[in-house]
C-alpha positions as a Markdown table, in Angstrom:
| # | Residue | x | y | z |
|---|---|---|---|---|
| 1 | Unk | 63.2 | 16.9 | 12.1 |
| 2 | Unk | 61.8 | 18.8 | 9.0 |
| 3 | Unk | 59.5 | 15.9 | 8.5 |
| 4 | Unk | 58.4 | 15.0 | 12.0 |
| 5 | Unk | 56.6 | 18.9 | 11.6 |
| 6 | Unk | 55.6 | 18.1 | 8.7 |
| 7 | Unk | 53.6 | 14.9 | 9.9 |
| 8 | Unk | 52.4 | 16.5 | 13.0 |
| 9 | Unk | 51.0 | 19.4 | 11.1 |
| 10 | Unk | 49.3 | 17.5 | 8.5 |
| 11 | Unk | 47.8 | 15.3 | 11.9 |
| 12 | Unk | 46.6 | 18.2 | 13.0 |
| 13 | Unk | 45.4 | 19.7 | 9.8 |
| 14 | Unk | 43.4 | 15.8 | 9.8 |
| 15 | Unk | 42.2 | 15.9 | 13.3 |
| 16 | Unk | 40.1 | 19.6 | 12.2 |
| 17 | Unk | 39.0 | 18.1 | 9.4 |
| 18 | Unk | 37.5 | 15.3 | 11.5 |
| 19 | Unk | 36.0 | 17.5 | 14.3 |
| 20 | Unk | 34.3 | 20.0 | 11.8 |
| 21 | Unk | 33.0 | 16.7 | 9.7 |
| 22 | Unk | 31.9 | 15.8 | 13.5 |
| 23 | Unk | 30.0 | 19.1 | 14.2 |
| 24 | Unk | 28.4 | 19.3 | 10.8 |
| 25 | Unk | 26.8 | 15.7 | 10.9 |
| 26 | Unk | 25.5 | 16.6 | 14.3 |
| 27 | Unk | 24.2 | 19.8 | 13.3 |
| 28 | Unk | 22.6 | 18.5 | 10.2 |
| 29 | Unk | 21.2 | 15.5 | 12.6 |
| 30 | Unk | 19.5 | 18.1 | 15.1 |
| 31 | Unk | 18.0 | 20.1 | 12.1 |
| 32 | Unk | 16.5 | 17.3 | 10.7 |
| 33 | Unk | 15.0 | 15.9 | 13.9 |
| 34 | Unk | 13.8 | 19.6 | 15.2 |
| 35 | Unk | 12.0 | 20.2 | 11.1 |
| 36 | Unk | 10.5 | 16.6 | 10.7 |
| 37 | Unk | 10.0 | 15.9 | 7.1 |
| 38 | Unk | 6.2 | 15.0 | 7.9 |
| 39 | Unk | 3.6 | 16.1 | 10.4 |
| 40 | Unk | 0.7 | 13.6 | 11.8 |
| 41 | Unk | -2.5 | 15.1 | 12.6 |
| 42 | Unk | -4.6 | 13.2 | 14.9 |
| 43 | Unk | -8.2 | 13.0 | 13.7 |
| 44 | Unk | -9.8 | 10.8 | 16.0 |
| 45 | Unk | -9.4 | 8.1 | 18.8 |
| 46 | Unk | -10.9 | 5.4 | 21.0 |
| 47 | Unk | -10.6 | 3.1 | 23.5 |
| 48 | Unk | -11.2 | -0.7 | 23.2 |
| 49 | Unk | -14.3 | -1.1 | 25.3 |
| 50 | Unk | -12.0 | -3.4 | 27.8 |
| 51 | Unk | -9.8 | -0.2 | 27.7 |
| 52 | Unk | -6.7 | -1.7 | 26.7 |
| 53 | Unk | -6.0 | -0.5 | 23.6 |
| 54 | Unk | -6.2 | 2.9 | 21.5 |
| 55 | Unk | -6.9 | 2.9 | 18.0 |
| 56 | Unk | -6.2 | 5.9 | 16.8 |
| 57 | Unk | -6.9 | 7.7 | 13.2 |
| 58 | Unk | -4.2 | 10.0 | 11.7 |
| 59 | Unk | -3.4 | 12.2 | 8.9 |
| 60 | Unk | 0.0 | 12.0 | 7.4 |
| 61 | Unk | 1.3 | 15.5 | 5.3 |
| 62 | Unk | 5.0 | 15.1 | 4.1 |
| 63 | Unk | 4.6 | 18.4 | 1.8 |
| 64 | Unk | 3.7 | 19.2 | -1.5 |
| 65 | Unk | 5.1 | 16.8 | -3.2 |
| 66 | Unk | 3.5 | 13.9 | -1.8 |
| 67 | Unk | -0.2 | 12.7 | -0.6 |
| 68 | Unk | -1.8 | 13.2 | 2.1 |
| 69 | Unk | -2.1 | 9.6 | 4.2 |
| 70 | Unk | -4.9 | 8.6 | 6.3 |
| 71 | Unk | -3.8 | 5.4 | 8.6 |
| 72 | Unk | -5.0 | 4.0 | 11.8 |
| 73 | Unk | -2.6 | 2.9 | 14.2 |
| 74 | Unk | -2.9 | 0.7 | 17.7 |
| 75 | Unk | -1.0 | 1.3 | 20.8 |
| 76 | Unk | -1.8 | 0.2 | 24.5 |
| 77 | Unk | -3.5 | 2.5 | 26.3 |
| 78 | Unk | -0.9 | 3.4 | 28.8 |
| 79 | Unk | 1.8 | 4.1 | 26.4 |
| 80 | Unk | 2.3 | 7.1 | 23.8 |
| 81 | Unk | 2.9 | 7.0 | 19.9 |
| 82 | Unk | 6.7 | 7.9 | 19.3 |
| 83 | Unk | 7.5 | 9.6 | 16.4 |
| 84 | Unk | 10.2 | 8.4 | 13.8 |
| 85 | Unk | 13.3 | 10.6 | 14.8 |
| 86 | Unk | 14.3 | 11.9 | 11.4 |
| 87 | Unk | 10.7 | 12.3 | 9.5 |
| 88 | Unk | 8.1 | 12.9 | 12.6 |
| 89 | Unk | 5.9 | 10.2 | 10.9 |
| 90 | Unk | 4.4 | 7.4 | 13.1 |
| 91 | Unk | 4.8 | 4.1 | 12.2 |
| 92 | Unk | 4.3 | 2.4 | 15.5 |
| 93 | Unk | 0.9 | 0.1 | 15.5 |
| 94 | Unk | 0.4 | 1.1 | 11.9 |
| 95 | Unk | -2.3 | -1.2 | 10.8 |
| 96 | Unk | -4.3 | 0.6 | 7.8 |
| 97 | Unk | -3.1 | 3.0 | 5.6 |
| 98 | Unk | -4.8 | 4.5 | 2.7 |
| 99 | Unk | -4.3 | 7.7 | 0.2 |
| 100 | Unk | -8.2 | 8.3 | 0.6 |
| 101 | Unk | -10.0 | 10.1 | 3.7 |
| 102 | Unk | -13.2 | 8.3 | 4.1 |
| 103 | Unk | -13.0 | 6.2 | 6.3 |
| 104 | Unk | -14.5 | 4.8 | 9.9 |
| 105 | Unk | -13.6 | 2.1 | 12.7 |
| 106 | Unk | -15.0 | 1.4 | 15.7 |
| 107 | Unk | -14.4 | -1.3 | 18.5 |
| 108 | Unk | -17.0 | -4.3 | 18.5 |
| 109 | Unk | -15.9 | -6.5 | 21.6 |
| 110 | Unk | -12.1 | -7.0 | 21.5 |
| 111 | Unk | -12.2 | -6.5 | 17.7 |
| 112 | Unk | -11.6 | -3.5 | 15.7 |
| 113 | Unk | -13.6 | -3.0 | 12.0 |
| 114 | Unk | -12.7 | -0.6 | 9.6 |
| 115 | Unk | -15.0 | 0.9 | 6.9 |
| 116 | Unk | -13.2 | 2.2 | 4.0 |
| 117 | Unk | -14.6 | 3.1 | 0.3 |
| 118 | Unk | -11.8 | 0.9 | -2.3 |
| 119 | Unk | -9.2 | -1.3 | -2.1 |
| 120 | Unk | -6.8 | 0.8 | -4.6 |
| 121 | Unk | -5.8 | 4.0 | -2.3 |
| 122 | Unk | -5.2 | 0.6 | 0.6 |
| 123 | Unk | -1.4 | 0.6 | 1.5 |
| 124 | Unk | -1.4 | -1.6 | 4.2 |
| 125 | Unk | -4.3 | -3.7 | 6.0 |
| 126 | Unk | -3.1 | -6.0 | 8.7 |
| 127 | Unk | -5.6 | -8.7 | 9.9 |
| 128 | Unk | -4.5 | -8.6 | 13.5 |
| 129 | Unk | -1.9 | -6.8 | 16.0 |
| 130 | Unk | -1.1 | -7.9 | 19.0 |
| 131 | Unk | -4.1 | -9.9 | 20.4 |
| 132 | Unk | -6.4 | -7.4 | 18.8 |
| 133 | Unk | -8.3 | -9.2 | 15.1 |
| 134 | Unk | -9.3 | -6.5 | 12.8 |
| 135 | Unk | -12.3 | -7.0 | 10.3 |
| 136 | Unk | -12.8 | -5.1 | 7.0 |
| 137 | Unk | -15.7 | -3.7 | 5.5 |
């Protein structure tokens, strides 16, 4: 008898535990989803001249302790960027990505060219997405 208490108290004693562990994890979840680690600026975008696509040119701030990103991402041009759930950045069409700011693109037909300065702030450079090449100057 003593210990059948003794087992349903330490059960229940477990089952708090678990719900505040519960509570906290979704608390912490929200908090870090509503205060993104990183904010993305937009700094410029344009349609493909077919109007199917968006290339878009973005500045990425994480805080102090990191560098400021420029990148240029594609998406189609009835659908919206989505951010990244936990850090706010957006990774979705990311094609470019550099440390410097000087940059330029601009559509020429269905192709996309990008002007940038030097090859060591370059992160990422993808030749093509989708059915859209890219060219590099």
């Amino acid at each position: 008898m003593a210990t059948s208490r003794i087992w349903r108290s330490l059960l229940e004693i477990g089952s708090l535990i678990a719900f505040a562990t519960f509570i906290i994890t979704i608390a912490i979840s929200g908090v870090a989803h509503f205060d993104p680690l990183c904010g993305e600026e937009l700094i410029r975008e344009q349609n493909s001249p077919d109007g199917r696509y968006v290339a878009a040119w973005m500045e990425r701030n994480c805080g102090a302790t990191t560098p400021f990103v420029e990148h240029i991402n594609l998406r189609r041009a009835n659908t919206r960027f989505s951010r990244g759930f936990f850090d706010g950045t957006i990774k979705q069409g990311e094609v470019f990505i550099q440390k410097d700011n000087s940059m330029r693109f601009e559509w020429l037909g269905s192709e996309l060219v990008i002007e940038y300065p030097d090859d060591k702030a370059v992160f990422l450079k993808a030749s093509r997405w989708n059915d859209v090449p890219i060219r590099y100057h």
